[in-house]
C-alpha positions in Angstrom: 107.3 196.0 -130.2 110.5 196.2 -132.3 111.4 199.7 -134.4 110.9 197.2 -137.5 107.7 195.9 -136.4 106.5 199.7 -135.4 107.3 201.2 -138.8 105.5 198.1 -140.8 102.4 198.6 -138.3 102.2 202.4 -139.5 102.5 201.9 -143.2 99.6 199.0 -143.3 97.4 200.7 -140.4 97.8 204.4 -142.5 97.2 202.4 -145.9 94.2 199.8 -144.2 92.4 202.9 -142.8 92.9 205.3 -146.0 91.4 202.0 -147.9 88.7 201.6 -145.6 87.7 204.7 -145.8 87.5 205.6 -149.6 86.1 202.3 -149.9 83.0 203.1 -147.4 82.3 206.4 -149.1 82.4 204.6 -152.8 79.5 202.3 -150.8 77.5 205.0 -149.8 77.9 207.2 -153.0 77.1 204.1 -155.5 74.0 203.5 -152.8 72.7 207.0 -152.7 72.7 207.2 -156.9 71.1 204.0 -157.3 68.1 205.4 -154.9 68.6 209.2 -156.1 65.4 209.2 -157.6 63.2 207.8 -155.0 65.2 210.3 -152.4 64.0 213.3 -154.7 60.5 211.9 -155.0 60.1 210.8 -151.0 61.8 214.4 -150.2 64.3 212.6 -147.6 65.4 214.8 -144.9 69.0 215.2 -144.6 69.1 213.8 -141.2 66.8 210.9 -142.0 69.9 209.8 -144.3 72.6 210.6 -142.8 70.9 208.4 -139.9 70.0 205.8 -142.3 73.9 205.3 -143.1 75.2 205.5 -139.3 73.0 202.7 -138.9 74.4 200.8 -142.2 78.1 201.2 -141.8 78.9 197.9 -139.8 77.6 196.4 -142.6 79.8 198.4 -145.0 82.4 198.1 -142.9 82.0 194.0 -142.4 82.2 194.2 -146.4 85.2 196.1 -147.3 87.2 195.2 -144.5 88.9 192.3 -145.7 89.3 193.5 -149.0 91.0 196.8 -147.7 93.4 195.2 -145.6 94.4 192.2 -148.0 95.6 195.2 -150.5 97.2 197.3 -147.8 99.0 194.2 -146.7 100.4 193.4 -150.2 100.7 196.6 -150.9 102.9 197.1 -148.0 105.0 194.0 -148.4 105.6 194.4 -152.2 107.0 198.1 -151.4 109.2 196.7 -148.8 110.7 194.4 -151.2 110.6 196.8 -154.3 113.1 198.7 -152.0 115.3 195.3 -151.0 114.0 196.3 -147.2 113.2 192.2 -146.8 116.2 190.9 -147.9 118.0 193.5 -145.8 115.9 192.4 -143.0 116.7 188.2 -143.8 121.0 189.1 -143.8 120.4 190.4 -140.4 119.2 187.0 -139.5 115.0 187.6 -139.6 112.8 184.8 -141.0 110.2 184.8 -143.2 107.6 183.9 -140.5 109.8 187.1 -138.1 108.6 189.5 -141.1 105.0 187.8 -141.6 104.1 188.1 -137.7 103.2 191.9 -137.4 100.5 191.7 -140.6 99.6 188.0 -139.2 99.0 189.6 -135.3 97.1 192.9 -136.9 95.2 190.8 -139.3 94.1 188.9 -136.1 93.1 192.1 -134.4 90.9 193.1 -137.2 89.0 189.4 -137.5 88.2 189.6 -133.2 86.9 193.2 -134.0 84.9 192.1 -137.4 83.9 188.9 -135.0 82.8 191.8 -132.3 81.1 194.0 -134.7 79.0 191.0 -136.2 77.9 189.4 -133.1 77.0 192.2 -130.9 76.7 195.7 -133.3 75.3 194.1 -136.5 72.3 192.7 -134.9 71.4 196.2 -132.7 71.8 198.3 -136.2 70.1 196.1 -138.7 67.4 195.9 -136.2 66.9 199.2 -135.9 67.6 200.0 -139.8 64.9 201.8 -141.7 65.3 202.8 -145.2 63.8 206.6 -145.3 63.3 206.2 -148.6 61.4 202.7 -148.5 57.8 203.0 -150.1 56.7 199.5 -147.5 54.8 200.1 -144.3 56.7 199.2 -141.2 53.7 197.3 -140.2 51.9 195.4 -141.9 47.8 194.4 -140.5 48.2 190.7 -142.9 51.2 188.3 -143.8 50.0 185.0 -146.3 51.6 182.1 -146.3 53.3 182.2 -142.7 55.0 179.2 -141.2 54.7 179.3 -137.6 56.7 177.2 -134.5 55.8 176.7 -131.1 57.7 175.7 -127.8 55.3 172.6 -127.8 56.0 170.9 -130.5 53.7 172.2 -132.8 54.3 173.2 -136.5 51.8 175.6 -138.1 51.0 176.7 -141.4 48.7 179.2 -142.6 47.2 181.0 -145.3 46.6 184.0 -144.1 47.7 185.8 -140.5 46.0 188.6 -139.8 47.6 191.1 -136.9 44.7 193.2 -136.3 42.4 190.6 -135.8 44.8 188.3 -134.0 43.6 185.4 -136.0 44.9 182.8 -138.7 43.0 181.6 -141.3 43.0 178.0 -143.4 45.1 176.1 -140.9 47.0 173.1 -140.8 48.3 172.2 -137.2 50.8 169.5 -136.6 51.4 167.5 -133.4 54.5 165.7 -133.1 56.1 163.2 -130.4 59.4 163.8 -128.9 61.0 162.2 -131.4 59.4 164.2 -134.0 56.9 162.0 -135.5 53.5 163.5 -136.7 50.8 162.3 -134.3 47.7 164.3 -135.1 47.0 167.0 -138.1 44.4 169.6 -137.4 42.9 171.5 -140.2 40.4 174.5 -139.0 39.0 177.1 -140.8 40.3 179.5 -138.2 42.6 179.9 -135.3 42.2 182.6 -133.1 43.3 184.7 -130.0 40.7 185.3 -127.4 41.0 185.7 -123.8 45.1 185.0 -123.5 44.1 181.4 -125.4 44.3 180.4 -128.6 41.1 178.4 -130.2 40.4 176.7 -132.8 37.1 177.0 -135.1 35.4 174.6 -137.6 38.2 172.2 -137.5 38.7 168.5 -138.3 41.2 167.0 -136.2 42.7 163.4 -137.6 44.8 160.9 -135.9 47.5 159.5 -137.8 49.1 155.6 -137.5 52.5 155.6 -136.8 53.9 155.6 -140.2 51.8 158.3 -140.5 50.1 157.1 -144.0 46.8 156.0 -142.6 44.4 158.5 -140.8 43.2 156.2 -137.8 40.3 158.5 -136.8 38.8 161.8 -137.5 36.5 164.1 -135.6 35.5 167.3 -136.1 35.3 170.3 -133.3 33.4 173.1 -133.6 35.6 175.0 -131.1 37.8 174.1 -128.9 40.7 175.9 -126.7 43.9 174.5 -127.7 47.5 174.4 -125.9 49.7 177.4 -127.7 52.5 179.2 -125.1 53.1 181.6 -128.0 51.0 185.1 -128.3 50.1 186.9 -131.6 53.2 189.2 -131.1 55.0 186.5 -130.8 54.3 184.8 -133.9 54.3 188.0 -135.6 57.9 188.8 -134.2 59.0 184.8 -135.3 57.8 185.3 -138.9 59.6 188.5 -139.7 62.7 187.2 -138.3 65.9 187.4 -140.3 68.5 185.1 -139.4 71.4 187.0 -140.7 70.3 189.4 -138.2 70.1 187.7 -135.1 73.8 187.4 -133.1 75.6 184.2 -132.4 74.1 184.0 -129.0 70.2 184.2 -130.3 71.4 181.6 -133.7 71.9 179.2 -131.1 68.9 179.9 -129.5 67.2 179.1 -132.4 69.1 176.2 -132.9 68.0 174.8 -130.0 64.5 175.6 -130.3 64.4 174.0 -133.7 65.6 170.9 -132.8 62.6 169.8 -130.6 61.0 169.9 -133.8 63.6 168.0 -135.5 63.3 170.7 -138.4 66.3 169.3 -140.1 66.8 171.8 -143.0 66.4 174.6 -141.1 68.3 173.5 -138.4 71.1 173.0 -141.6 70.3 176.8 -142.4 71.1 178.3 -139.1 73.9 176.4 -138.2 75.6 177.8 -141.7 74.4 180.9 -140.5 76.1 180.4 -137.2 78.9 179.4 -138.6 79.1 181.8 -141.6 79.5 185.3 -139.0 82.7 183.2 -137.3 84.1 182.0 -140.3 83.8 185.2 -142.4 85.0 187.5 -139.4 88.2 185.8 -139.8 88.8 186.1 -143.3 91.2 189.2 -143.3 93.7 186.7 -141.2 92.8 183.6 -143.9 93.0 186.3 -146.9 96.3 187.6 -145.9 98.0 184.1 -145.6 96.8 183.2 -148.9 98.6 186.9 -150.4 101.6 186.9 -148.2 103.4 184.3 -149.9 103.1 185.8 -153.4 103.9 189.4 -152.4 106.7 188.6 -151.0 107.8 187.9 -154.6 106.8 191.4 -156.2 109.7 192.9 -156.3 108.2 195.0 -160.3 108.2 198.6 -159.9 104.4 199.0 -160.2 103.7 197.8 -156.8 100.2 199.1 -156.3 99.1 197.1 -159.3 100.3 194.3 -158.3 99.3 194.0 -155.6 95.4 195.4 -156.4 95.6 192.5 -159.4 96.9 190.0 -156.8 94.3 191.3 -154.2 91.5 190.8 -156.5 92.3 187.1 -157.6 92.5 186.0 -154.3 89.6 187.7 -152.5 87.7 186.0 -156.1 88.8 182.6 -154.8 88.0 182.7 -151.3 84.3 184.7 -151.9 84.0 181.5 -154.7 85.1 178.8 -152.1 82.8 180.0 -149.3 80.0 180.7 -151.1 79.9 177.3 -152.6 80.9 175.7 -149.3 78.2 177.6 -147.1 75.5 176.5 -149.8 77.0 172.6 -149.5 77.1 172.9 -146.1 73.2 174.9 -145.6 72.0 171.5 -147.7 73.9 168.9 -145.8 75.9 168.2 -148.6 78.5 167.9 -145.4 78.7 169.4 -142.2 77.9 173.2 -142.3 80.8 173.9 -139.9 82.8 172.3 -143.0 81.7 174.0 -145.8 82.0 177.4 -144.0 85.3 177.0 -143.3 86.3 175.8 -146.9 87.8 178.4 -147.9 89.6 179.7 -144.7 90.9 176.1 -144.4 92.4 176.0 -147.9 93.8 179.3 -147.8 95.5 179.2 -144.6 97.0 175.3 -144.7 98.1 176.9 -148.7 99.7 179.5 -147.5 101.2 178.7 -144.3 103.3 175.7 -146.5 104.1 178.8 -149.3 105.6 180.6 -146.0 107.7 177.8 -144.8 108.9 177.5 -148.3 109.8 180.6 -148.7 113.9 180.8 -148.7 
């Protein structure tokens, strides 16, 4: 690493980590007012919240991230050129892209760490997050209106799911083919776990044609063992899942196990999942090419301003880009892969032609 390269790396690292820092604490003091009363009433335990935040500050630290370094970067860049240190730096024969690599190589570093954090210590914490001051039982003995999956093929919705009783209640079962088409639709009063086997009671069980408009014939059972892999706990695990939990390794997962169902809108929904945690990870690298053009320009004497104000616009741009390109992409509007990318796409290919045309 050259001297120049050294004494750029200290101011952004010193500035980045002073940023991330007061920006975190601003998190948890905004977070610990807005649930002040509740902590009062609940009579928290000091430890229970000081665990409760160790558990949250991936999170925080996922959020302000990006935010911290774009201003520390601009920051950084407008003092150098406040104090003509870039255009001492370009006589002695240094390009734009020369100056740009150190905040383009530590903004990298930052999105494989964020990438890191997100797929393998996001999951573990969130998991294992509990709000001290949260009035909900952890465990609750009913869930209504559960939509249930299983590893056969077989899509199942129900009323009522009740843990203690390991039983579902007002049932509609559906069979599909391989190809995903409904074959048969049982409705049964109950469906319950006896004996490691699930069985089904009072139920009418139709056969459907192969447009699946005309019921071809219908019989009713009055109980009957029917072919489920999946346990209670397993069900019960499946419905409380969140998918902005799970890593990129268990998305996929799901992803996979969806498909044999030919679920096409949730399939859309995890895949913009999937690709959200990639494409977000990276946007301290796609948020500093988008800034680095324009501070290079600062040369006012209120450089912090500037650069906050130039900060802000941007970071509003690319949080407005991907939020409206994950949602067109989670509909199918067009490939999920695209519309989470949107915005690192149209801020890097922007600012990468600003560099090169940068004299």
């Amino acid at each position: 690493m050259q001297i120049i390269d050294r004494y750029v790396f200290k101011q952004v690292f010193r500035s980045y980590i002073l940023l991330l820092v007061v920006f975190i604490f601003l998190h948890i003091i905004v977070d610990v007012f807005v649930q002040l009363s509740d902590i009062l009433k609940s009579k928290v335990h000091l430890s229970s919240l000081l665990k409760y935040y160790i558990y949250l500050s991936p999170q925080m630290f996922l959020r302000v991230s990006p935010i911290s370094f774009l201003i520390s970067s601009l920051y950084s860049v407008g003092a150098l050129n406040k104090n003509n240190e870039i255009l001492s730096l370009r006589t002695q024969g240094l390009s734009i892209l020369g100056i740009a690599k150190i905040f383009i190589v530590f903004s990298m570093v930052i999105s494989f760490l964020s990438l890191f954090i997100e797929d393998k210590v996001l999951p573990l914490t969130l998991n294992s997050l509990n709000n001290p001051v949260s009035k909900q039982r952890e465990v609750k003995e009913k869930l209504s209106n559960v939509s249930l999956f299983s590893e056969n093929g077989f899509i199942i919705f129900a009323k009522e799911f009740n843990l203690e009783e390991n039983s579902l209640y007002r049932v509609k079962i559906f069979v599909q083919d391989e190809v995903g088409n409904i074959l048969k639709e049982i409705i049964t009063e109950k469906l319950v776990y006896k004996q490691n086997k699930w069985q089904i009671e009072n139920a009418y069980l139709y056969t459907l044609s192969p447009n699946q408009l005309n019921i071809l014939s219908s019989k009713f059972i009055k109980a009957k063992e029917i072919n489920i892999p999946e346990t209670p706990q397993d069900f019960s695990q499946s419905s409380k899942i969140s998918w902005a939990n799970l890593s990129l390794k268990a998305l996929r997962k799901q992803i996979k196990k969806f498909s044999l169902w030919k679920e096409g809108k949730i399939i859309n929904n995890l895949k913009a999942e999937f690709h959200k945690k990639i494409a977000f990870s990276f946007s301290p690298l796609f948020l500093l090419l988008g800034g680095l053009p324009f501070a290079l320009r600062i040369r006012k004497r209120k450089v912090g301003l500037s650069s906050l104000g130039l900060s802000i616009l941007i970071s509003f741009v690319y949080y407005l880009l991907f939020s409206i390109g994950a949602s067109l992409g989670s509909i199918n509007f067009f490939s999920p892969l695209i519309g989470c990318w949107l915005a690192n796409i149209f801020l890097g290919i922007s600012g990468i032609i600003s560099l090169l045309l940068l004299k």
